[in-house]
C-alpha positions as CSV (number, residue, x, y, z in Angstrom):
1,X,84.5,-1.5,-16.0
2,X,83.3,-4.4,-18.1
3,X,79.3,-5.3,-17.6
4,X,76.6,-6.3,-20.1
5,X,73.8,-4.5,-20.5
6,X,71.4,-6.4,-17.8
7,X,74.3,-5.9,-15.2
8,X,74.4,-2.0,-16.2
9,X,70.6,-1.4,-15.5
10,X,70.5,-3.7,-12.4
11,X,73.5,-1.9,-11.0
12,X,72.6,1.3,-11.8
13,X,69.5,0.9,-10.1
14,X,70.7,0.0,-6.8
15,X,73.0,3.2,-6.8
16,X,70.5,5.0,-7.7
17,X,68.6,4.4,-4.9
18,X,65.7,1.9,-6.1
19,X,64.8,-0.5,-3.1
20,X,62.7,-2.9,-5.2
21,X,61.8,-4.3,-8.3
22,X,58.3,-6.0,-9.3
23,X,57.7,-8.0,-12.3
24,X,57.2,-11.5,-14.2
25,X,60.0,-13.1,-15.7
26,X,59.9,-14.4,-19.4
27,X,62.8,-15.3,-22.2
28,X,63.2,-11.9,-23.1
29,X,64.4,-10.4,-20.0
30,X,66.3,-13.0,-18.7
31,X,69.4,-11.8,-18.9
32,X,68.7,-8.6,-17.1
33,X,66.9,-10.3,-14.2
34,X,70.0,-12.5,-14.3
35,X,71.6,-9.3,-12.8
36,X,69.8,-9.0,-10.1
37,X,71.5,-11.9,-8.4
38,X,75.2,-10.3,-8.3
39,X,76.9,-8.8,-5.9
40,X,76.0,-5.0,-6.5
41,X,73.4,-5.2,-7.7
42,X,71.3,-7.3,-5.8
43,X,67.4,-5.7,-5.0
44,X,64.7,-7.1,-4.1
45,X,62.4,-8.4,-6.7
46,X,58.7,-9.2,-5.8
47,X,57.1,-11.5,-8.3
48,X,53.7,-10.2,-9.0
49,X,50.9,-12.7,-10.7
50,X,50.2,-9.9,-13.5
51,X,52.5,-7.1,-15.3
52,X,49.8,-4.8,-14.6
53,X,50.3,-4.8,-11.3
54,X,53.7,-4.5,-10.9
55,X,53.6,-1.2,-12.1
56,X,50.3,-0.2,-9.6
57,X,52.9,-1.4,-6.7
58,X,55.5,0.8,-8.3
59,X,52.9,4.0,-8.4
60,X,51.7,3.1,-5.0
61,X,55.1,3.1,-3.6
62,X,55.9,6.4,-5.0
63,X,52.5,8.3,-3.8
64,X,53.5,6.6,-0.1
65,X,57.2,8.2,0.1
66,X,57.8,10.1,-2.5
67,X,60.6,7.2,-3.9
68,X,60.1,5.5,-7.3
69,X,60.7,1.9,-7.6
70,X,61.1,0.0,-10.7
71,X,59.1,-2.7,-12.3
72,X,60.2,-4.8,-15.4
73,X,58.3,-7.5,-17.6
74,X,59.4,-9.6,-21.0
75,X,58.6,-8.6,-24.2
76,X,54.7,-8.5,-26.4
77,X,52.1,-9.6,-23.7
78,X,54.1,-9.3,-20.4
79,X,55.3,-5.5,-21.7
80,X,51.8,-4.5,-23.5
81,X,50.3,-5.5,-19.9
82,X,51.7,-3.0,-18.2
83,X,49.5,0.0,-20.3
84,X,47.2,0.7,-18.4
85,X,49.6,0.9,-15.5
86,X,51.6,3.0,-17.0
87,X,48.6,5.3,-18.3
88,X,47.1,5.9,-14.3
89,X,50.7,6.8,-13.3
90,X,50.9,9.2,-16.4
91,X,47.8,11.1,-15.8
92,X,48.1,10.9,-11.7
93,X,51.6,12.2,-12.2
94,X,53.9,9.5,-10.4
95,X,57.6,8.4,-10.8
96,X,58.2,5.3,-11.8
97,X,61.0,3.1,-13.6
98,X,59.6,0.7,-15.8
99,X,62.3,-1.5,-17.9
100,X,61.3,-4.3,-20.6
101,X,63.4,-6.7,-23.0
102,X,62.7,-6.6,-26.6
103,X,63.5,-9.4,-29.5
104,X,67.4,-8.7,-30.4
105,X,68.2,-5.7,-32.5
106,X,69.1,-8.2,-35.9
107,X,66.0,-9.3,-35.6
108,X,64.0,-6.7,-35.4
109,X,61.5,-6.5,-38.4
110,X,61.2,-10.0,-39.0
111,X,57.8,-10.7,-36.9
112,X,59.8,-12.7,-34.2
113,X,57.7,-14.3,-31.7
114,X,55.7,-11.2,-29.9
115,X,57.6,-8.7,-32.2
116,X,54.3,-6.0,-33.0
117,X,56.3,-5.0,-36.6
118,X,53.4,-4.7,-39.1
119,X,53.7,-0.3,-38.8
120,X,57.3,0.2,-38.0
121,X,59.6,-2.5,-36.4
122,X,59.6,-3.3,-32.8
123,X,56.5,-1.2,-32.0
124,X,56.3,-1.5,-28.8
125,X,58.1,1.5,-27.4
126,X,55.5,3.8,-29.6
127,X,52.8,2.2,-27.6
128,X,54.5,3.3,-24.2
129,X,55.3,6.9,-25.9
130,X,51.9,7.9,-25.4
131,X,52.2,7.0,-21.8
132,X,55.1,7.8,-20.3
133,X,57.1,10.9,-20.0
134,X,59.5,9.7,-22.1
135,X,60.3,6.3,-23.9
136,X,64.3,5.1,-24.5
137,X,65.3,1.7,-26.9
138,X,68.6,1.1,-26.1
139,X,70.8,-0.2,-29.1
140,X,73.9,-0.8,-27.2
141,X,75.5,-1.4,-23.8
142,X,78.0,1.7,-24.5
143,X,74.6,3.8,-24.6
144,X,72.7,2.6,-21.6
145,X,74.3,4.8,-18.7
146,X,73.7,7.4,-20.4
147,X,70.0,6.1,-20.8
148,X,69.8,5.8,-17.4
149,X,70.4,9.0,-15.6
150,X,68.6,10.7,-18.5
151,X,65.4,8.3,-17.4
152,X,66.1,9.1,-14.1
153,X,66.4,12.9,-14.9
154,X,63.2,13.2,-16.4
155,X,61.3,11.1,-14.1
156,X,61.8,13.2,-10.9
157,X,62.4,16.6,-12.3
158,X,59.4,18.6,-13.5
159,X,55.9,17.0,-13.3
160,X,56.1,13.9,-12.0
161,X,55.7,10.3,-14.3
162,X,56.6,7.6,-15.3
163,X,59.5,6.5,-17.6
164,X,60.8,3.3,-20.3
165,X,63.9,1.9,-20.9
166,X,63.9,-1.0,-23.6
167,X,66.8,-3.0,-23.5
168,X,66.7,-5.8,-26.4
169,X,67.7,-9.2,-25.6
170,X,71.1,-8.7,-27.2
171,X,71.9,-5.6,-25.4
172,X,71.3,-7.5,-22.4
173,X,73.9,-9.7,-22.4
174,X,76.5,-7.5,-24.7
175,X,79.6,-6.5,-22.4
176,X,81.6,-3.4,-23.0
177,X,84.2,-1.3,-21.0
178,X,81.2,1.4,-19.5
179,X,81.2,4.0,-16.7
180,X,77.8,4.1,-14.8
181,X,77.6,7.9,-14.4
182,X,76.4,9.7,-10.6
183,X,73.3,10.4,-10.1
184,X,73.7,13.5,-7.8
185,X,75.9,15.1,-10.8
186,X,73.4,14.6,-13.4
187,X,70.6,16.2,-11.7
188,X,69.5,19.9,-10.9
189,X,69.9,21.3,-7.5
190,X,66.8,22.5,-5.7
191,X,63.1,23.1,-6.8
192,X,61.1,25.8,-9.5
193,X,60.8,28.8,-7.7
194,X,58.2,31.7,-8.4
195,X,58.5,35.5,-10.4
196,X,58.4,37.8,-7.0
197,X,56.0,39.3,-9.2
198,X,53.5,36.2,-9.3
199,X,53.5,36.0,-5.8
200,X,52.6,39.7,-5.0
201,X,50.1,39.9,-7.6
202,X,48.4,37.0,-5.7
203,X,48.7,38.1,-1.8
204,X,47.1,41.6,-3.5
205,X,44.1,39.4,-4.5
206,X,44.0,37.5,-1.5
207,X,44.0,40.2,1.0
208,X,40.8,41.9,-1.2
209,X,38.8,38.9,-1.1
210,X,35.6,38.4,0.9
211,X,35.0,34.6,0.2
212,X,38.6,32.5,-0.4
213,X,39.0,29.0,-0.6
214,X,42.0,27.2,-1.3
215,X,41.8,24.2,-3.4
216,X,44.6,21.6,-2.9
217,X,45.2,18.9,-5.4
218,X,47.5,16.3,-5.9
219,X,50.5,18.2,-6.3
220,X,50.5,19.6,-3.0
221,X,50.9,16.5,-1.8
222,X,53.4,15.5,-4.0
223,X,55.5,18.8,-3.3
224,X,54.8,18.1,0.2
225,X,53.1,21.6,0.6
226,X,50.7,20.6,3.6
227,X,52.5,22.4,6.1
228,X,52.3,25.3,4.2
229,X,48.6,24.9,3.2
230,X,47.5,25.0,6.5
231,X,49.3,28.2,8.1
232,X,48.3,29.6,5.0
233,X,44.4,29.2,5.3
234,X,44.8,29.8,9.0
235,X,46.5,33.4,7.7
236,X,43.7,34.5,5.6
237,X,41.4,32.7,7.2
238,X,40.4,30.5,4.0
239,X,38.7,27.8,3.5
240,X,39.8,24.6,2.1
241,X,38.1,21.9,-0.3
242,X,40.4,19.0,-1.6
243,X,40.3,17.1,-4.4
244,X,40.4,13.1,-4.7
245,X,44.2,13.2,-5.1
246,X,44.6,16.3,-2.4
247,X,42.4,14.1,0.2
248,X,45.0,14.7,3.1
249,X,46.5,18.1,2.5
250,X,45.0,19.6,5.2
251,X,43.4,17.5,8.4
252,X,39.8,17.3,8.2
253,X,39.3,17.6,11.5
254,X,40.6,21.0,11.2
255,X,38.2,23.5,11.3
256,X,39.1,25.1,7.6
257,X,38.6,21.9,5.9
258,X,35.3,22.4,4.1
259,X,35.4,18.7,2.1
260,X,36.1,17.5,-1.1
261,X,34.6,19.1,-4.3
262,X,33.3,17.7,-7.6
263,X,31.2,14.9,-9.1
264,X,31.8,12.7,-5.6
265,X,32.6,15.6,-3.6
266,X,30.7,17.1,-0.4
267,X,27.6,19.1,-0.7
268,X,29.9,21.9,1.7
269,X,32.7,21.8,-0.4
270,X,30.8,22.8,-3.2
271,X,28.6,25.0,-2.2
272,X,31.6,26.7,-0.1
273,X,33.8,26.5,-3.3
274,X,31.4,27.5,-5.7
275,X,30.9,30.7,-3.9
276,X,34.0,31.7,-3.2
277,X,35.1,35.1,-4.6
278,X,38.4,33.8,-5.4
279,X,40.0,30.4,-5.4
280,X,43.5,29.4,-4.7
281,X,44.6,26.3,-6.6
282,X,47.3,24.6,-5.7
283,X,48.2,21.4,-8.2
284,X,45.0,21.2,-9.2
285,X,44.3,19.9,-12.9
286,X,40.6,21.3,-13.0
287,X,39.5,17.8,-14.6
288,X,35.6,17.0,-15.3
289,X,35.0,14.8,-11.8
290,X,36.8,17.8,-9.5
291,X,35.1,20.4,-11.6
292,X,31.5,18.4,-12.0
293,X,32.0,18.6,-15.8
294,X,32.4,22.4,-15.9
295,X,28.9,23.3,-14.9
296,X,29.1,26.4,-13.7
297,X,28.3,27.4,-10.0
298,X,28.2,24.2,-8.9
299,X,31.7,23.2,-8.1
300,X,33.4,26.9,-9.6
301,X,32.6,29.9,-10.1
302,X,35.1,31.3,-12.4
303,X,34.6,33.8,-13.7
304,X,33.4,36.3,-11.9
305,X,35.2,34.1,-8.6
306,X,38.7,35.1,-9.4
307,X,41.6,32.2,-9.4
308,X,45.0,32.3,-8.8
309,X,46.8,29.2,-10.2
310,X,49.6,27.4,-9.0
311,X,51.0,24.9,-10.5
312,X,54.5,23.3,-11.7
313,X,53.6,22.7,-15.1
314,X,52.7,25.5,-17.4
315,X,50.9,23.8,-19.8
316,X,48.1,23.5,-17.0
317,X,47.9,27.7,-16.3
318,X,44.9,28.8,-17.9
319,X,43.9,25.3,-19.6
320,X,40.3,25.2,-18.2
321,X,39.6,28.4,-16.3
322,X,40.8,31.9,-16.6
323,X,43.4,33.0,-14.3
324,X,43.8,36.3,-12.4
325,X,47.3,35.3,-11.3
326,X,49.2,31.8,-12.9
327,X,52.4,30.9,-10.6
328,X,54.6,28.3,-12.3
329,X,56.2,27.0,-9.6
330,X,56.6,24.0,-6.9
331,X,53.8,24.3,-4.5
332,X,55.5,24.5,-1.5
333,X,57.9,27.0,-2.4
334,X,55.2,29.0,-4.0
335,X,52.8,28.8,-0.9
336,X,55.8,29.4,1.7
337,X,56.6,32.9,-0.6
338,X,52.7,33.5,-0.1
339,X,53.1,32.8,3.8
340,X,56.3,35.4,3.6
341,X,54.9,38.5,2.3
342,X,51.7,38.3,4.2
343,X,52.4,40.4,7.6
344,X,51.0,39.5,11.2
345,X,48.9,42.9,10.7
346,X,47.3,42.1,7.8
347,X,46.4,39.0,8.4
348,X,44.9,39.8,11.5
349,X,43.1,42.4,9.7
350,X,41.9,39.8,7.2
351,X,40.6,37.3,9.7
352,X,38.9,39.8,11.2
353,X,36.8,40.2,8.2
354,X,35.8,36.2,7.8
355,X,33.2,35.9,10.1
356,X,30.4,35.8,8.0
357,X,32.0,34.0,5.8
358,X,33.6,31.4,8.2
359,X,29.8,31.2,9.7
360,X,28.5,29.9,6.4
361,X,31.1,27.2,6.4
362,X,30.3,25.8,9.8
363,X,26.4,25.8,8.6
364,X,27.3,23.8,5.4
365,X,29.7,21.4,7.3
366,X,26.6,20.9,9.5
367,X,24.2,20.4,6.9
368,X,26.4,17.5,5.3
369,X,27.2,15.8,8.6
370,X,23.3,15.9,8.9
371,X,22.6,14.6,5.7
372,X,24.9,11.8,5.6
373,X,24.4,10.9,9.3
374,X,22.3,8.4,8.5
375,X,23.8,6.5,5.8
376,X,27.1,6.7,8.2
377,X,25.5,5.3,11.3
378,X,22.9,2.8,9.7
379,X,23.0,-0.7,12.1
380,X,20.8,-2.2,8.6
381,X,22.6,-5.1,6.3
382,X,23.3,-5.4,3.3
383,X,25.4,-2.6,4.9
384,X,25.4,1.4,3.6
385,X,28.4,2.2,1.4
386,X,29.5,4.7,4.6
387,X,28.9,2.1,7.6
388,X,31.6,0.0,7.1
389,X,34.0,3.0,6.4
390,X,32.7,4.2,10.4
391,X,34.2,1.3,11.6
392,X,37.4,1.3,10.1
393,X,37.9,4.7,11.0
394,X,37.2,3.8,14.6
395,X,40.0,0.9,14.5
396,X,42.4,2.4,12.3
397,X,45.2,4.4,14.1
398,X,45.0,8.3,12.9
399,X,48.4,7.3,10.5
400,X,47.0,4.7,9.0
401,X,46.7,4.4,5.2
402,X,43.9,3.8,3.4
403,X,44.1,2.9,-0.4
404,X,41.0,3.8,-2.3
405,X,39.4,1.4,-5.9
406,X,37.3,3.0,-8.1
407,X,33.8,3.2,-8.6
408,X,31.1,4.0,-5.4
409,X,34.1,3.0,-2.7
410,X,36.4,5.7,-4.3
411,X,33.6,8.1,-3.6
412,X,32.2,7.1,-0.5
413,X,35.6,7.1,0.9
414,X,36.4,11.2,-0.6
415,X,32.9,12.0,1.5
416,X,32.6,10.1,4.7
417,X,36.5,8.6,5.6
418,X,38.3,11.6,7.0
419,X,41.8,11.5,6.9
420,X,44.6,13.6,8.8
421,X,48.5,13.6,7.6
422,X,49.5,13.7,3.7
423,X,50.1,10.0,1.7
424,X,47.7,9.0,4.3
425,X,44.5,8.6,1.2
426,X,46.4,7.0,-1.9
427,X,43.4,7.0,-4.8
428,X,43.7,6.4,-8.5
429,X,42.1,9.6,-9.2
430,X,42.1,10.7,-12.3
431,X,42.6,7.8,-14.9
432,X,40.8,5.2,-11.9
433,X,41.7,2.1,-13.3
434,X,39.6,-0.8,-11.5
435,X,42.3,-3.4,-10.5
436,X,44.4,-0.9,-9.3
437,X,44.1,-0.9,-5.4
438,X,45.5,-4.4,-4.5
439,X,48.8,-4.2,-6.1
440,X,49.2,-0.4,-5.3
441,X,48.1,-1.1,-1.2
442,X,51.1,-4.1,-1.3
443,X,53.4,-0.8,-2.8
444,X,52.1,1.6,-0.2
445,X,53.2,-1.1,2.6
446,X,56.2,-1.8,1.5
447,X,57.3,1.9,1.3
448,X,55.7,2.5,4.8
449,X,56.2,-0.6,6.4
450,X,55.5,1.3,9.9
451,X,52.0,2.1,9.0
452,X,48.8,-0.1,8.9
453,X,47.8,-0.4,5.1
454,X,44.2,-1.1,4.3
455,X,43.0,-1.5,0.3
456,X,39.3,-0.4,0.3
457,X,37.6,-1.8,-2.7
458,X,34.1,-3.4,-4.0
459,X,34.1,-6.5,-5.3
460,X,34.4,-6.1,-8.9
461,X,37.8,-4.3,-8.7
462,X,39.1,-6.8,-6.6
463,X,38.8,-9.9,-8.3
464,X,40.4,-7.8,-11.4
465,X,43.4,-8.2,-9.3
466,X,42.7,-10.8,-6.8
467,X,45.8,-13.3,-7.5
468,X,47.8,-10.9,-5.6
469,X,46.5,-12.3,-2.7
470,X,49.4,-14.8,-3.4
471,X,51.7,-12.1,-3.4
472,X,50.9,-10.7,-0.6
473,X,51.3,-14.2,1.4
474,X,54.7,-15.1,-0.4
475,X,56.5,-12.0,0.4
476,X,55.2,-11.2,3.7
477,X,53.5,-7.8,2.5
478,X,50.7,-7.3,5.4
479,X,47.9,-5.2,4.3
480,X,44.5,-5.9,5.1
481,X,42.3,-6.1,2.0
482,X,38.4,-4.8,3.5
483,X,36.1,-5.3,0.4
484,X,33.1,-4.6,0.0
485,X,30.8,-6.9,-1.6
486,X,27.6,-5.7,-3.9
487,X,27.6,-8.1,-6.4
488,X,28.3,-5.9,-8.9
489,X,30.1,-2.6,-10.7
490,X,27.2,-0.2,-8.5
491,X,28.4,2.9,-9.8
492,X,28.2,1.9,-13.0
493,X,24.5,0.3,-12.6
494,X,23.5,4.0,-11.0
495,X,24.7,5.4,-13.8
496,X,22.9,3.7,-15.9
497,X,19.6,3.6,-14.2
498,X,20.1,7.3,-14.1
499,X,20.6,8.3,-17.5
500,X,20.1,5.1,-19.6
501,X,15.9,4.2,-17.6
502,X,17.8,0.5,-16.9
503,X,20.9,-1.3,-16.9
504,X,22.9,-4.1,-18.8
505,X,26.0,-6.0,-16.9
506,X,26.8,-4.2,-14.2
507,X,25.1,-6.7,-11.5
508,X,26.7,-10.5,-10.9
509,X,23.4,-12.6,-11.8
510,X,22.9,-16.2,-12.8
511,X,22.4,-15.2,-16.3
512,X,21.9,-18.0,-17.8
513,X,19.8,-19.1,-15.2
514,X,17.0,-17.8,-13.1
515,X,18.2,-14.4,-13.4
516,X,19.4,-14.4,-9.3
517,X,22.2,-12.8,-7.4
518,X,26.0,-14.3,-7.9
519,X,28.5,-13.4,-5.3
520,X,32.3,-15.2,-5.0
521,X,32.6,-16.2,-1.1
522,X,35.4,-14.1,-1.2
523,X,36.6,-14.5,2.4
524,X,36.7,-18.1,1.8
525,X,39.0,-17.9,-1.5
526,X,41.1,-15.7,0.6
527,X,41.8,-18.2,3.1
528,X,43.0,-20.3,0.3
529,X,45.3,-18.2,-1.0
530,X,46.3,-18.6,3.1
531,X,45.0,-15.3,4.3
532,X,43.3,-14.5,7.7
533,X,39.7,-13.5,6.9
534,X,36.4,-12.4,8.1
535,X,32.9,-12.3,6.2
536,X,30.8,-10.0,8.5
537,X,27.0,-10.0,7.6
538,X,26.1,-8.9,11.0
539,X,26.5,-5.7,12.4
540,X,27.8,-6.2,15.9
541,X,30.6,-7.7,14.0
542,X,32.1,-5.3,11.6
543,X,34.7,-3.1,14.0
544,X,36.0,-5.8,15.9
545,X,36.5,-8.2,12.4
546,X,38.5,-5.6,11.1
547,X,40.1,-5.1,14.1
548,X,41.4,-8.5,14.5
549,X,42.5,-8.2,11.2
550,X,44.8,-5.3,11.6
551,X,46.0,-7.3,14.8
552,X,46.3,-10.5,13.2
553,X,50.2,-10.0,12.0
554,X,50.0,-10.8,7.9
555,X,48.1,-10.4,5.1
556,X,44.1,-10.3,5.7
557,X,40.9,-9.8,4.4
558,X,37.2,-8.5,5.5
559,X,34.6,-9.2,3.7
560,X,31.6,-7.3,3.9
561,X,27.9,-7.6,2.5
């Protein structure tokens, strides 16, 4: 079949399975969005107001289902804004398809207009290198199927991330006789499964141990290991502590869930983790924040707390901590041939052992809830980071999704917002870009449209991305936006106070005035990007605002102080 090169990428795309594409158009993709328009190939395209956040929608669509969607920009500043997307779904570990034009191959080299050529020519792909799983430039339309379920390949086998294609200008509108090849004959059958031996070596150290906690990271959402998880810890009678990007692997109501771990983690789920005789990771990176930089006995205690690793990428076995048992493997494959091999005897024998143990976890849980009680259910205004997270639990239906910024929200939220299915808590962990939320929530919606979507974020990250507000209204994408206003990056002013004895731009002031408090009326700038929404200053009025604005039937925002 003849097709250019936009029409091969386009088409491709839809048989592959992509439901939508986000981007901003410019003269050097035009003929590949062009494609999008024909019979075939026709997807929806959501225009974004920055490049940077059509890739956060394209990673928040893939942490809500498990899907990738694609994003494309033009070439030099719509492409190089799309870093630091690119970089959070790299180091989070989610799929996505990001495509880009370049100046045509003849001119390549001679500094075209947003050509970087000063090191090598057309630069741009080295940039996304570092990035991405793998970067493509695509010299002609006879090479770009292949291209294509090569991309595809390497985005959803393995670890998770995100992939390139460059397509130059040229290429784009080149025709040529080309076969676009089937996905489901280019790609492996199945999932990694464990050595037999891996897994008994780990149910021998499970059944010895006095104090076991399971850890669950990111990837046992992503392998969609919950299930598992959770008959497993009932089995053994283990505890489990989550990380930021495992925040829904188990229900926290359950009573196993001992809380989240690390530099923003519970006070129970470290003490509980820290003295655990032996931990059971499962897609868990070990980074600085999950790990409270590696000082020992606060988060982990490995050694002597023995740990049995599981994880689909290798390279991760061993990296921080020394293992007793490393399990390459998908997570809930690996946990499923835990489950197997355990019998009903010994597990009852095990369980039987766990009271002591299970007794200290109900005292810790207690102690938090004590502690934070008060923070949580403060009536005061300016309002506690917790209180207005209280009330949106109260409104929210148990499957709703919240979608977490950075800074003191991402925190507060990992502590005191309890969640209670998988995908339900979609956070930028570990890279924890501010900006990111807005443009991820409008993802997460439009990959669960049956769920309620709320974006949780203070007020700095959200006017990094706040023109998506627009994009919200235009294509109908109803997510409530609650944000909480403190005039300022707070976690970043903590910090500072902490460390530095004082602080230096991190509050909104009138600096070059009498030194007083700025804040944006943020409710009122939604309204004129033709939102519904609610500034709350008063207590009595914060569940029943957000309330109305998960009733209200489009896009909304709650402002609080």
């Amino acid at each position: 079949m003849k097709l250019t090169g936009g029409q091969v990428v386009a088409r491709t795309l839809k048989e592959y399975g992509v439901e939508y594409v986000a981007g901003v158009p410019g003269h050097g993709i035009w003929g590949l969005f062009d494609a999008f328009l024909e019979e075939g190939s026709q997807i929806p395209f959501i225009q974004v107001m920055h490049e940077q956040s059509a890739v956060h929608m394209a990673d928040g669509y893939y942490r809500a289902c498990g899907k990738p969607m694609a994003c494309s920009t033009s070439v030099g500043p719509g492409a190089t804004n799309t870093i630091i997307g690119l970089a959070t779904a790299y180091v989070d570990s989610t799929s996505l398809f990001y495509v880009s034009g370049s100046p045509q191959t003849y001119m390549h080299g001679h500094g075209t207009m947003q050509e970087i050529e000063r090191q090598q020519d057309n630069a741009f792909p080295r940039i996304t290198e570092q990035v991405t799983k793998r970067a493509w430039q695509a010299t002609s339309v006879k090479v770009l199927p292949s291209i294509m379920h090569r991309a595809f390949s390497e985005m959803l086998t393995g670890r998770p991330g995100p992939v390139h294609v460059e397509v130059p200008m040229d290429v784009q509108v080149e025709a040529d006789d080309v076969t676009i090849h089937p996905l489901d004959k280019r790609l492996p059958i199945g999932v990694a499964y464990p050595d037999p031996r891996a897994i008994e070596a780990a149910v021998k150290v499970l059944l010895a141990a006095e104090r076991p906690v399971i850890v669950a990271g990111g990837g046992a959402i992503t392998a969609n290991a919950s299930e598992e998880l959770t008959r497993l810890a009932e089995k053994l009678g283990a505890a489990v502590s989550i990380t930021w990007n495992g925040k829904g692997a188990i229900s926290e109501d359950h009573e196993l869930f001992v809380g989240a771990i690390g530099q923003t983690g519970t006070s129970c789920g470290n003490k509980i983790t820290a003295s655990a005789d032996v931990v059971l990771s499962v897609g868990c990176r070990f980074t600085d924040w999950s790990a409270s930089s590696y000082a020992k006995g606060v988060s982990f205690s490995i050694p002597p707390g023995k740990l049995i690793h599981i994880d689909l990428d290798p390279r991760e076995i061993g990296k921080t901590y020394p293992t007793e048992v490393g399990i390459v493997a998908d997570a809930k494959v690996a946990l499923a041939a835990i489950l197997a091999m355990i019998s009903d005897s010994d597990s009852r024998k095990t369980v039987a052992k766990r009271e002591a143990f299970l007794a200290d976890v109900r005292r810790a849980k207690a102690d938090w809830i004590a502690q934070v009680s008060p923070r949580e259910n403060s009536r005061e205004t300016p309002f506690t980071s917790q209180r207005p997270l209280v009330a949106l639990r109260e409104v929210l239906p148990r499957d709703g999704i919240v979608v977490v910024g950075s800074g003191n929200t991402q925190g507060s939220v990992k502590q005191s917002f309890p969640v209670y299915e998988p995908r339900t808590h979609i956070t930028s962990g570990s890279y924890s870009p501010m900006g990111w939320a807005v443009p991820a929530a409008l993802g997460v919606k439009l990959a669960r449209p049956d769920r309620q979507v709320v974006a949780i974020v203070g007020d700095g990250d959200f006017m990094m991305s706040l023109p998506e507000m627009a994009t919200a209204v235009m294509n109908g994408i109803n997510v409530v936006f609650l944000v909480l206003n403190n005039q300022g990056y707070m976690s970043i002013r903590g910090g500072q106070r902490k460390f530095m004895g004082r602080h230096i731009a991190s509050e909104f002031n009138h600096h070059a005035g009498n030194g007083a408090p700025y804040s944006a009326e943020l409710a009122a700038t939604a309204r004129a990007f033709r939102l519904q929404a609610w500034k709350v200053e008063k207590d009595e009025d914060l569940e029943r605002s957000i309330e109305a604005a998960l009733a209200c039937g489009g896009p909304a925002l709650v402002e609080g102080i």
